[in-house]
DSSP file (Angstrom, degrees, kcal/mol; ACC not computed):
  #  RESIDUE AA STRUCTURE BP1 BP2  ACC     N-H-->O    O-->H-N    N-H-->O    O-->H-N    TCO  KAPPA ALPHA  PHI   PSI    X-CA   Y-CA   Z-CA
    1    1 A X    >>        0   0    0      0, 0.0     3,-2.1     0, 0.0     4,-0.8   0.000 360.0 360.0 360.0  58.1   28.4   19.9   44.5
    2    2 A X  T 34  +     0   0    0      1,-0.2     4,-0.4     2,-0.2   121,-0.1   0.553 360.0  66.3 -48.9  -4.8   25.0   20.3   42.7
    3    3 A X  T 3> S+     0   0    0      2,-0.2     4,-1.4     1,-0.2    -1,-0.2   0.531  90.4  68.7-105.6   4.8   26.7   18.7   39.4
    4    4 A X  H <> S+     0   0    0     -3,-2.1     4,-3.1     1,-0.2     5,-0.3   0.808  95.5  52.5 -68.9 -38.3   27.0   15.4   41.6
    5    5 A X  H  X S+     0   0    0     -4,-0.8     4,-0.7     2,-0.2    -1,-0.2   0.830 111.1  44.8 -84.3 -12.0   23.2   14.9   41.5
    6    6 A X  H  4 S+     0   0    0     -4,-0.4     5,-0.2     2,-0.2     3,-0.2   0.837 112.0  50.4 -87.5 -59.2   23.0   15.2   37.9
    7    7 A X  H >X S+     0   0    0     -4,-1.4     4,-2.8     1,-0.2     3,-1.0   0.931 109.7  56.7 -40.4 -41.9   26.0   12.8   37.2
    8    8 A X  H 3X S+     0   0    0     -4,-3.1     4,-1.4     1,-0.3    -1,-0.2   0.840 107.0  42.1 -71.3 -34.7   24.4   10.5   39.5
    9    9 A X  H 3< S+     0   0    0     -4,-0.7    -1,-0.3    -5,-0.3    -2,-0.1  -0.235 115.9  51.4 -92.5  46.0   21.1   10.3   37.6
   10   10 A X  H X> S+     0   0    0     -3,-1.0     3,-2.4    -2,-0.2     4,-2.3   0.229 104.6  59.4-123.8 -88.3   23.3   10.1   34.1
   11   11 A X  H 3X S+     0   0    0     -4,-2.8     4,-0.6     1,-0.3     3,-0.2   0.646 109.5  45.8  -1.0 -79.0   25.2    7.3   35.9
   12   12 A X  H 3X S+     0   0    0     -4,-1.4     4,-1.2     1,-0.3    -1,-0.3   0.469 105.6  52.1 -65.7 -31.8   21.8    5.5   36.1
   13   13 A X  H <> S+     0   0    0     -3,-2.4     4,-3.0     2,-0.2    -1,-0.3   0.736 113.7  47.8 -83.0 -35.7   20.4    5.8   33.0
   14   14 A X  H  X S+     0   0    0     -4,-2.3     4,-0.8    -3,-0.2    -2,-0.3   0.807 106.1  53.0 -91.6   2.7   23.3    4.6   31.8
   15   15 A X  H >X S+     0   0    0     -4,-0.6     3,-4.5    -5,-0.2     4,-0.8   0.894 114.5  47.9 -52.1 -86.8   23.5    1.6   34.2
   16   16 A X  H 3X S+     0   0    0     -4,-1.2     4,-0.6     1,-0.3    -2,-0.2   0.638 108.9  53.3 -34.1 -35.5   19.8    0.7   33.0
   17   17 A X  H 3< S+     0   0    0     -4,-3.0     3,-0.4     2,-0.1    -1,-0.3   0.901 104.1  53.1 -74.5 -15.4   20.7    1.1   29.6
   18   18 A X  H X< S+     0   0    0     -3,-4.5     3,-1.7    -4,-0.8    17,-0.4   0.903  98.0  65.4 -41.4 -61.6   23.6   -1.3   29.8
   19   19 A X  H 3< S+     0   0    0     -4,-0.8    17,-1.8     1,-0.3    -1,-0.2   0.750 102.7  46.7 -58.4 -21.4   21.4   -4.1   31.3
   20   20 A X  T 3< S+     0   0    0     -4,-0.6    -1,-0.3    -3,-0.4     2,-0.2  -0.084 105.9  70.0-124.7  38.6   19.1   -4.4   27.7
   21   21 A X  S <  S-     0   0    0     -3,-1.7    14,-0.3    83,-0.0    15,-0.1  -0.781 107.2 -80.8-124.3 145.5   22.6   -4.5   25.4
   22   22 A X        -     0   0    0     -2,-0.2    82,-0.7    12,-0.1    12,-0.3   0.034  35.1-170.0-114.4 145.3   24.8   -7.8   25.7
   23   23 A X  S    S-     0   0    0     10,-2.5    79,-1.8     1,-0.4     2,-0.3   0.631  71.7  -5.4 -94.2 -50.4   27.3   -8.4   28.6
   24   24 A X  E     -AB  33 101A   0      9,-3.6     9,-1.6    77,-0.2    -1,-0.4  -0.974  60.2-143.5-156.2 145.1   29.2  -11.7   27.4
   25   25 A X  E     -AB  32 100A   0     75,-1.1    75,-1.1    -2,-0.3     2,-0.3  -0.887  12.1-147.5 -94.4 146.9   28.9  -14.2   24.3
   26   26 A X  E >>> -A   31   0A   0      5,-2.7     4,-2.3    -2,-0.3     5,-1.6  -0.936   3.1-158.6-110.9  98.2   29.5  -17.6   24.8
   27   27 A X  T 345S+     0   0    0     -2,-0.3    -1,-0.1     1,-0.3    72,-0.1   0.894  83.5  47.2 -64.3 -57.6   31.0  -19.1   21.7
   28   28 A X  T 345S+     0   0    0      1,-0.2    -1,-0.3     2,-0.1     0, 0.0   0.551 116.6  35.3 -61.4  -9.8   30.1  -22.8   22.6
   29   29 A X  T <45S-     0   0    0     -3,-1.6    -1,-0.2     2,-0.2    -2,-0.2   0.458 107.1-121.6-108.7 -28.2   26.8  -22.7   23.5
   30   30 A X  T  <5 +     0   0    0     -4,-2.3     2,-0.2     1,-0.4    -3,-0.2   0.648  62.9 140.5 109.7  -7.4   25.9  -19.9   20.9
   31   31 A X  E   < -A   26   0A   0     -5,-1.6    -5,-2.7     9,-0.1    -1,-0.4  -0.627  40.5-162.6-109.0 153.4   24.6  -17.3   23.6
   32   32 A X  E     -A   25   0A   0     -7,-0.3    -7,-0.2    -2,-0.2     7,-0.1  -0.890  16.8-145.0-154.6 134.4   24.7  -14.0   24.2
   33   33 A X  E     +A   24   0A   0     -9,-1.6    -9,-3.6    -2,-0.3   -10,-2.5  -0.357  18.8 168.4 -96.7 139.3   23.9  -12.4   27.6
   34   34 A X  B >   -C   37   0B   0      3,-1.5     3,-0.9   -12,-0.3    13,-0.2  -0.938  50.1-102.6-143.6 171.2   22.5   -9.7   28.5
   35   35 A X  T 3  S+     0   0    0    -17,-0.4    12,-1.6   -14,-0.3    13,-0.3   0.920 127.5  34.5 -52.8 -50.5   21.1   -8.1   31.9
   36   36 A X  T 3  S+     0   0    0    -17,-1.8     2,-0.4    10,-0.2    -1,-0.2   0.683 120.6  43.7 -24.5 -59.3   17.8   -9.0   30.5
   37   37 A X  B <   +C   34   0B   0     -3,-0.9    -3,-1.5     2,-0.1    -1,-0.2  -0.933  46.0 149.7-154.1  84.7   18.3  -12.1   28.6
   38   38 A X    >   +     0   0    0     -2,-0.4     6,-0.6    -5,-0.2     3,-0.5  -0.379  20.3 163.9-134.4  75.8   20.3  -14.9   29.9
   39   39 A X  T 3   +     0   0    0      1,-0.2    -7,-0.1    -7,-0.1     3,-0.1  -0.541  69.5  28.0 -69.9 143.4   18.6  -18.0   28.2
   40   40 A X  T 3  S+     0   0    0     -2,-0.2     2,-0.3     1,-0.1    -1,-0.2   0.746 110.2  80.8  65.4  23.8   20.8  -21.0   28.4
   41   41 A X  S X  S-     0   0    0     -3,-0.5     2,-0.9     3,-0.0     3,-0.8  -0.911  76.5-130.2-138.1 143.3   22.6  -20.0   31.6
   42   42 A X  T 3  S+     0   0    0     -2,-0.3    -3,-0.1     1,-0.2    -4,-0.0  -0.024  81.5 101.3 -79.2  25.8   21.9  -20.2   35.0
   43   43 A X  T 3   -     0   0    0     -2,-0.9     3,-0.5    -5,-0.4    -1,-0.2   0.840  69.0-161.9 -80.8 -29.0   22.8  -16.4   35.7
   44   44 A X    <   -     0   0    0     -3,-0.8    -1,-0.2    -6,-0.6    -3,-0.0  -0.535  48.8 -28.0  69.5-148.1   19.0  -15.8   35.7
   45   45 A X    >   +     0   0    0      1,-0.2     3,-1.0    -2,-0.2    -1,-0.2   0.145  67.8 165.3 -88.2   3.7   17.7  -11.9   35.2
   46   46 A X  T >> S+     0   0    0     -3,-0.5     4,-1.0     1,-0.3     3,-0.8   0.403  70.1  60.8   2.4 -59.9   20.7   -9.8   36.6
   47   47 A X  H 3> S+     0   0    0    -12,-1.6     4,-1.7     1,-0.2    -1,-0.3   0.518  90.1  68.6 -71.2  -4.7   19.6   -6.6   35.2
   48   48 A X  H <> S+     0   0    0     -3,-1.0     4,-0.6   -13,-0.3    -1,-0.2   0.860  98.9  50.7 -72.5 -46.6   16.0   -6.5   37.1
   49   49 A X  H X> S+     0   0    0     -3,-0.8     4,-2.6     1,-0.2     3,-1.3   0.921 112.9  47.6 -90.9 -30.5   17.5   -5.9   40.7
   50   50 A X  H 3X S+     0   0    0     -4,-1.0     4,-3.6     2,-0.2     5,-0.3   0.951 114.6  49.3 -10.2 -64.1   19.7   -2.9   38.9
   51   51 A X  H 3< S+     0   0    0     -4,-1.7     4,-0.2     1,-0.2    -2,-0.2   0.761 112.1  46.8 -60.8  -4.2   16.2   -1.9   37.4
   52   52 A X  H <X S+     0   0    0     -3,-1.3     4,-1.8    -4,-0.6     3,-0.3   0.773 119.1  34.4-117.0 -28.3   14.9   -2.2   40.8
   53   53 A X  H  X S+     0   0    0     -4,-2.6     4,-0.8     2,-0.2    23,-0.2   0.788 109.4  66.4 -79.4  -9.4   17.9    0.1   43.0
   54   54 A X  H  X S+     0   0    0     -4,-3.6     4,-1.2     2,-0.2    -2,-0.2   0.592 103.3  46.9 -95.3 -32.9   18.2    2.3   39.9
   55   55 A X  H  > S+     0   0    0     -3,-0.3     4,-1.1    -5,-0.3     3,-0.4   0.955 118.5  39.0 -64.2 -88.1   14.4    3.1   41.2
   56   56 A X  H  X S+     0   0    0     -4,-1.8     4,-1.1     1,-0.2    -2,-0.2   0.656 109.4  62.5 -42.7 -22.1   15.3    3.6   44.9
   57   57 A X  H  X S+     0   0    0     -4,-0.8     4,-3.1     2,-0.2    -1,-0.2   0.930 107.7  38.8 -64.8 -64.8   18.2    5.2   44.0
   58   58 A X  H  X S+     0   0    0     -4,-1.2     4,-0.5    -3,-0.4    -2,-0.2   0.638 115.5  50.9 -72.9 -14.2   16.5    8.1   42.2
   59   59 A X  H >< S+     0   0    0     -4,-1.1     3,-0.6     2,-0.2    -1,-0.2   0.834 118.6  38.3 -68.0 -57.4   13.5    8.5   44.8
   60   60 A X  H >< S+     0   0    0     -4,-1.1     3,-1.3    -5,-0.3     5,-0.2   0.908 112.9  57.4 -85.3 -29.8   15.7    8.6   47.6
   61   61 A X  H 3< S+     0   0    0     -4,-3.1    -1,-0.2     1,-0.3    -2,-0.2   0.787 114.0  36.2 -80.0  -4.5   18.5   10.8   45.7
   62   62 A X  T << S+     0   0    0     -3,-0.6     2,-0.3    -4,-0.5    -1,-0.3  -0.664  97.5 104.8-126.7  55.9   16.1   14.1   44.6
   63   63 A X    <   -     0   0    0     -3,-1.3     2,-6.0     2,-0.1     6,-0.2  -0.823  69.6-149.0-118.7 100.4   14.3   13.6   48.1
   64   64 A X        +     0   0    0     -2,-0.3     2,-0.3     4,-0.1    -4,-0.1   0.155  60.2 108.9 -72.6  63.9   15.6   16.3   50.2
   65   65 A X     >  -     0   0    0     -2,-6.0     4,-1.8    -5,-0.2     5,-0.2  -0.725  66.3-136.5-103.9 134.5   15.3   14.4   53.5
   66   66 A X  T  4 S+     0   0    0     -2,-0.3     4,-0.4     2,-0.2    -1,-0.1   0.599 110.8  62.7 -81.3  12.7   18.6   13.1   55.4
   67   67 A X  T >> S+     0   0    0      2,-0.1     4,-1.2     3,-0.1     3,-0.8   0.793 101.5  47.1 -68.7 -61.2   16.9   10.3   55.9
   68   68 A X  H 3> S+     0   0    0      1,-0.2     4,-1.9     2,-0.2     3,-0.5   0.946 113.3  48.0 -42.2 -43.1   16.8    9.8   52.1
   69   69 A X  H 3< S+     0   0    0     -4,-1.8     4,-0.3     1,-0.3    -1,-0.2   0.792 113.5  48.9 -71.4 -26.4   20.4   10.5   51.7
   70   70 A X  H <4 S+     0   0    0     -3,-0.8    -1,-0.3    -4,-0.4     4,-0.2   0.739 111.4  46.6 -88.9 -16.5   21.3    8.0   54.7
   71   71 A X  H >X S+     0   0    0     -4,-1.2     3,-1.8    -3,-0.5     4,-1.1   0.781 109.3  61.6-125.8 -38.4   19.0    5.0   53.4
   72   72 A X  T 3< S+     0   0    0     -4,-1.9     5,-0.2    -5,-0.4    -2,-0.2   0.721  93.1  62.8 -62.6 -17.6   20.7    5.6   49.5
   73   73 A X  T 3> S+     0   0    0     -4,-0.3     4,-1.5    -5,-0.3    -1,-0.2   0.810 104.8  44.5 -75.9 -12.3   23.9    4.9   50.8
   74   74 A X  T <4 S+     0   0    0     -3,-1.8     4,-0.4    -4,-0.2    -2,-0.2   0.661 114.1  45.3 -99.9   0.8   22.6    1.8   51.5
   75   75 A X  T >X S+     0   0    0     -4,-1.1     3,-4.6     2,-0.1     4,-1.8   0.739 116.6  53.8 -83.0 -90.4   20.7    1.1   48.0
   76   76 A X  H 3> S+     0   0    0      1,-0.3     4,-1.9     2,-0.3    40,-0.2   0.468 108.3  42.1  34.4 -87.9   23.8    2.4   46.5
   77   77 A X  H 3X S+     0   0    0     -4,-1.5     4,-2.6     1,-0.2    -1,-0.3   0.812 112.5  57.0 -61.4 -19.5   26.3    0.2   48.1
   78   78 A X  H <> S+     0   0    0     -3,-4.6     4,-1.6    -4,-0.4    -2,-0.3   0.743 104.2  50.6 -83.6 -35.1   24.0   -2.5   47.5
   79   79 A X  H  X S+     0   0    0     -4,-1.8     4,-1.7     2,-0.2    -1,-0.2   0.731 108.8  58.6 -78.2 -12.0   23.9   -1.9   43.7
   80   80 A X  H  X>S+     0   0    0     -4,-1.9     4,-3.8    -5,-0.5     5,-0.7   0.927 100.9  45.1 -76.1 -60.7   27.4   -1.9   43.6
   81   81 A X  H  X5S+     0   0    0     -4,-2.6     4,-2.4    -5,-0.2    -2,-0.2   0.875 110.1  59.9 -48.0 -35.9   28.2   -4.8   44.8
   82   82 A X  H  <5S+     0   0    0     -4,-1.6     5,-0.3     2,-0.2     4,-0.2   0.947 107.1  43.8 -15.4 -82.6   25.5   -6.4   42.5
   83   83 A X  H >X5S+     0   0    0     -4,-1.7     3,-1.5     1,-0.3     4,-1.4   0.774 114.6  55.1 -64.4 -29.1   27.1   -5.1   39.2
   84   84 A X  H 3X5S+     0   0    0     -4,-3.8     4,-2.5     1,-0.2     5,-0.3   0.954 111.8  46.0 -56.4 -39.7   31.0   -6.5   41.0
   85   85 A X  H 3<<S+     0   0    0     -4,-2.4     4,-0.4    -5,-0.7    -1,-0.2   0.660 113.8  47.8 -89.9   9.9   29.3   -9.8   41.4
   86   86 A X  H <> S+     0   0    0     -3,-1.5     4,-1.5    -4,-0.2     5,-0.3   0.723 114.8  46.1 -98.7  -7.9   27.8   -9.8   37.6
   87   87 A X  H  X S+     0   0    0     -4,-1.4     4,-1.8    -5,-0.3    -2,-0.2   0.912 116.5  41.8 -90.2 -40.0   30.9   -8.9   36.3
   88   88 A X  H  < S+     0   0    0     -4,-2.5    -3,-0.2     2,-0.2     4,-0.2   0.916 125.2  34.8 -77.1 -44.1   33.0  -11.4   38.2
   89   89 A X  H >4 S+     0   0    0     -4,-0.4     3,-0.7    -5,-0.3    -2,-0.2   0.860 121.0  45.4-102.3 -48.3   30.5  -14.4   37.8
   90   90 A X  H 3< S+     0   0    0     -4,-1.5    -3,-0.2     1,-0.2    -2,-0.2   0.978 122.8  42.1 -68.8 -48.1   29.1  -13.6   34.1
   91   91 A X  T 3< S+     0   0    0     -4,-1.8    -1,-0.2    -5,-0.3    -2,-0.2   0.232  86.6 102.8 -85.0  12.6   32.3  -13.1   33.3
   92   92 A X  S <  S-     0   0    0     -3,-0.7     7,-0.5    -4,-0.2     2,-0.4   0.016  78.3 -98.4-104.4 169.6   34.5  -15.7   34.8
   93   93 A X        -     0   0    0      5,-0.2     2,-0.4    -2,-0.0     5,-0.2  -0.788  43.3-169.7-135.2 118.2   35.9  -18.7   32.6
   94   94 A X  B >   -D   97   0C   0      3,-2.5     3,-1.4    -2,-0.4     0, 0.0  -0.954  64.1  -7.3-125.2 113.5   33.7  -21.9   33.3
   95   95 A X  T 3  S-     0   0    0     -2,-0.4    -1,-0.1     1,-0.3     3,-0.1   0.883 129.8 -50.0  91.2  32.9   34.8  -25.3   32.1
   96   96 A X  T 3  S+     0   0    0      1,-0.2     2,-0.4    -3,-0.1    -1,-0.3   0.313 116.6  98.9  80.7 -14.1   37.8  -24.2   30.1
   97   97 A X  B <   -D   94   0C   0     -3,-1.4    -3,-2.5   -71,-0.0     2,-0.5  -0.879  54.0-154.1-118.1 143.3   36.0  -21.4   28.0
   98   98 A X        -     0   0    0     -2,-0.4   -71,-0.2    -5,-0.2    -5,-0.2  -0.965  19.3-133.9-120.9 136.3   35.9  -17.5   28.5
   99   99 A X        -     0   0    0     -2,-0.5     2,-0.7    -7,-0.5   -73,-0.2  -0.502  23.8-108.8 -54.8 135.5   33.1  -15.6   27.3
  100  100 A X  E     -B   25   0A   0    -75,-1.1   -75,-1.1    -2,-0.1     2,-0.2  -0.833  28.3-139.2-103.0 144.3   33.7  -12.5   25.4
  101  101 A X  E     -B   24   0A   0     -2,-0.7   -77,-0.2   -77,-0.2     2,-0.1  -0.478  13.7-156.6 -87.7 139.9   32.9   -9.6   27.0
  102  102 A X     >  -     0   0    0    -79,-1.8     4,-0.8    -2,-0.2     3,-0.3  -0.234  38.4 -83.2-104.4-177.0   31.2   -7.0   25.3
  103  103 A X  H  > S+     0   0    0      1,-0.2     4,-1.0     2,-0.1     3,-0.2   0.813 113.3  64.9 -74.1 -15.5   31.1   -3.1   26.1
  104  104 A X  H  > S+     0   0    0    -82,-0.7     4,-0.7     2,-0.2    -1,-0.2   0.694  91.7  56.8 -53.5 -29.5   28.3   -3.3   28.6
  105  105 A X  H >4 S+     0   0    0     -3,-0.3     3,-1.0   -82,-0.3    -1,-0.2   0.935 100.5  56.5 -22.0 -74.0   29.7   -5.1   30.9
  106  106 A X  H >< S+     0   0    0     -4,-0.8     3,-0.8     1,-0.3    -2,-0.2   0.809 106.3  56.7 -46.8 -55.3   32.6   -2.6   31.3
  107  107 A X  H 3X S+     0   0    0     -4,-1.0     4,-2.6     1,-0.3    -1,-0.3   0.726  89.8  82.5 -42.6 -50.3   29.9    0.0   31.9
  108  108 A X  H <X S+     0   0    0     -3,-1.0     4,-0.6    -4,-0.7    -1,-0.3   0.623 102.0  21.5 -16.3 -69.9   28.4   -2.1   34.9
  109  109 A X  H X> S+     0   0    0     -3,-0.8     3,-2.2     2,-0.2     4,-0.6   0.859 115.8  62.6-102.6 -79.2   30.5   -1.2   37.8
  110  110 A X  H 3> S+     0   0    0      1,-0.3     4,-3.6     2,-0.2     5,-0.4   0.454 116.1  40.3   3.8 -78.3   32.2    2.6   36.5
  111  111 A X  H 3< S+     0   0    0     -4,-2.6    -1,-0.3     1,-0.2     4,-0.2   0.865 111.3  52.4 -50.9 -35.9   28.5    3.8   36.5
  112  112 A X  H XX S+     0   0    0     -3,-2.2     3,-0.7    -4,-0.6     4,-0.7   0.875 109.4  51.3 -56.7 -54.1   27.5    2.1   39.5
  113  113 A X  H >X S+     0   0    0     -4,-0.6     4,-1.3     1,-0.2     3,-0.8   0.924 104.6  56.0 -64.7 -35.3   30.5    3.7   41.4
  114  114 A X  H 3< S+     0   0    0     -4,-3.6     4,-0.5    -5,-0.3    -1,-0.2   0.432 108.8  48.8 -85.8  17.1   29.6    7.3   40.2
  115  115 A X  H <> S+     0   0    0     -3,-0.7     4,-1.3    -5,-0.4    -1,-0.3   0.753 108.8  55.3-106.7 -19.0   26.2    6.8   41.7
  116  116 A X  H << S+     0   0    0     -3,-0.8     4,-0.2    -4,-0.7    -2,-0.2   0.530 105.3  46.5  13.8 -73.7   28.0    5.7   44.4
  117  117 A X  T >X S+     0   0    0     -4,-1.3     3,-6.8     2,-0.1     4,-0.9   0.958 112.6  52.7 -74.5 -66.6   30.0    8.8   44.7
  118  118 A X  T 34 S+     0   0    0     -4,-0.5    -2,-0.2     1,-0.3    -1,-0.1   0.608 105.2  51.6 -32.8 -45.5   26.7   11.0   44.3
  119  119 A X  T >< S+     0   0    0     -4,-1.3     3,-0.5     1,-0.1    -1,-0.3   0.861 111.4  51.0 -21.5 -55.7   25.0    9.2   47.1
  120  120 A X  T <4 S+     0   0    0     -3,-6.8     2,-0.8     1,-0.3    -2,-0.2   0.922 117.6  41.4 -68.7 -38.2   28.6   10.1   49.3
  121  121 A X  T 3< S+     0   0    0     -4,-0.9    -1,-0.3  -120,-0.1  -117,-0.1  -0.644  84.9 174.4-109.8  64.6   28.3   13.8   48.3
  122  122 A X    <   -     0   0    0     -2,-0.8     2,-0.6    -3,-0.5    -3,-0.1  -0.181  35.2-112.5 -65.1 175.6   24.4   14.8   48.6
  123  123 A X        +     0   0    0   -121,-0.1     2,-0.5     2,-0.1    -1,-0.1  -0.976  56.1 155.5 -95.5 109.4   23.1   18.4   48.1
  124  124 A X        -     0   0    0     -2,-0.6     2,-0.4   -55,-0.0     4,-0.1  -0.830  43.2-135.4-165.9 112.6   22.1   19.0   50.9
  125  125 A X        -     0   0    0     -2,-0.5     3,-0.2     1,-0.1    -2,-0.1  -0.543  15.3-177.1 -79.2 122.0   21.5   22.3   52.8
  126  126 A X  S >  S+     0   0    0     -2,-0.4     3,-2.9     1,-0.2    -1,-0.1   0.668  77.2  65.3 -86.6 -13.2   22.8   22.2   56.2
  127  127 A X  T 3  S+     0   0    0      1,-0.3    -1,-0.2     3,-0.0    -2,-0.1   0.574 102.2  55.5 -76.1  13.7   21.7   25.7   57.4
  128  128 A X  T 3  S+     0   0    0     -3,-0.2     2,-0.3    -4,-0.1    -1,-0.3   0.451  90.6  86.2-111.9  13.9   18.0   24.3   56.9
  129  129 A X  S <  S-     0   0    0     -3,-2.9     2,-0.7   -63,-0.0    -3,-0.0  -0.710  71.5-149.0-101.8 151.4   18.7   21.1   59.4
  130  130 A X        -     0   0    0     -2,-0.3     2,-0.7     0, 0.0    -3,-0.0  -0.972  16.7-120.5-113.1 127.4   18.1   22.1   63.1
  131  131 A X    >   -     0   0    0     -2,-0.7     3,-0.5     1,-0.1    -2,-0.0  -0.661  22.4-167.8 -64.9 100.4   20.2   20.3   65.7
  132  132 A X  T 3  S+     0   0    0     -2,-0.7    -1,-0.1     1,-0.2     3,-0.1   0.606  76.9  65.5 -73.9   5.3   17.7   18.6   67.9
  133  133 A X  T 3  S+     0   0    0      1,-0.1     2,-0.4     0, 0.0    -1,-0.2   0.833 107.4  33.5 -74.1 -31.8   20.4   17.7   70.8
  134  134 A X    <   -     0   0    0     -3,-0.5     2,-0.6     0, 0.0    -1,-0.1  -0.896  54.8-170.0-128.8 128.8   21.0   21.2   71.8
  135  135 A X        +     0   0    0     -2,-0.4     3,-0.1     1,-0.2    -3,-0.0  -0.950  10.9 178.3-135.5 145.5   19.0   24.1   71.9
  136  136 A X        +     0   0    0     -2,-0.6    -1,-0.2     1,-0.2     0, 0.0   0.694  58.7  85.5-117.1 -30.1   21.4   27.1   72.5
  137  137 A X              0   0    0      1,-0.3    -1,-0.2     0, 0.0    -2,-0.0   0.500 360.0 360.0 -67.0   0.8   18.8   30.0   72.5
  138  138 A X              0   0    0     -3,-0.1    -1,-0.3     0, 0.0    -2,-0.1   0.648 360.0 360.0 -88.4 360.0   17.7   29.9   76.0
């Protein structure tokens, strides 16, 4: 599935652009969040640890090593859960008021998961891997 590694680095550019266009307004305070820019909330920078598996992601996903492919399944899972826990916590209803949620948000986890899948499904040629357990030629 060679059209997996290309979705997956699509996926990623369009996480990272998601993170610098606004997540959530908050009508009472006046604010509006983004991955970037959440002055006047305590959410802090959300979109930097994106910027910063979005990095590993792509080093380890066009390195044809299984060792790269095995250690991106764990940036991977680990940027997914991220974007679940900005979506659930920036977006959550605090104190009687719900933010509205813009389209970037929604973007958040979809991409996240189809980097996800790419990660699950590398390119990766097995007739070049040698089995070190066995050697059958003797």
């Amino acid at each position: 599935m060679p059209f997996l590694k290309w979705l997956g680095f699509m996926a990623a550019v369009a996480l990272a652009i998601a993170c610098f266009f606004p997540w959530v307004f908050i009508e009472s305070k006046n604010i509006t969040v983004s991955g970037i820019n959440a002055t006047g909330t305590s959410f802090g920078r959300p979109g930097y640890f994106h910027f910063f598996m979005i990095a590993f992601f792509l080093v380890f996903h066009f390195t044809p090593k299984v060792w790269a492919k095995r250690t991106n399944l764990l940036v991977v899972v680990l940027n997914t859960a991220w974007a679940i826990r900005n979506y659930i916590l920036i977006s959550a209803c605090q104190m009687g008021e719900c933010p509205i949620k813009k389209v970037a948000i929604y973007v958040l986890i979809p991409a996240s998961l189809l980097m996800l899948a790419a990660a699950l499904f590398p390119d990766v040629d097995l007739s070049k891997i040698k089995s070190s357990g066995s050697n059958s030629e003797k």
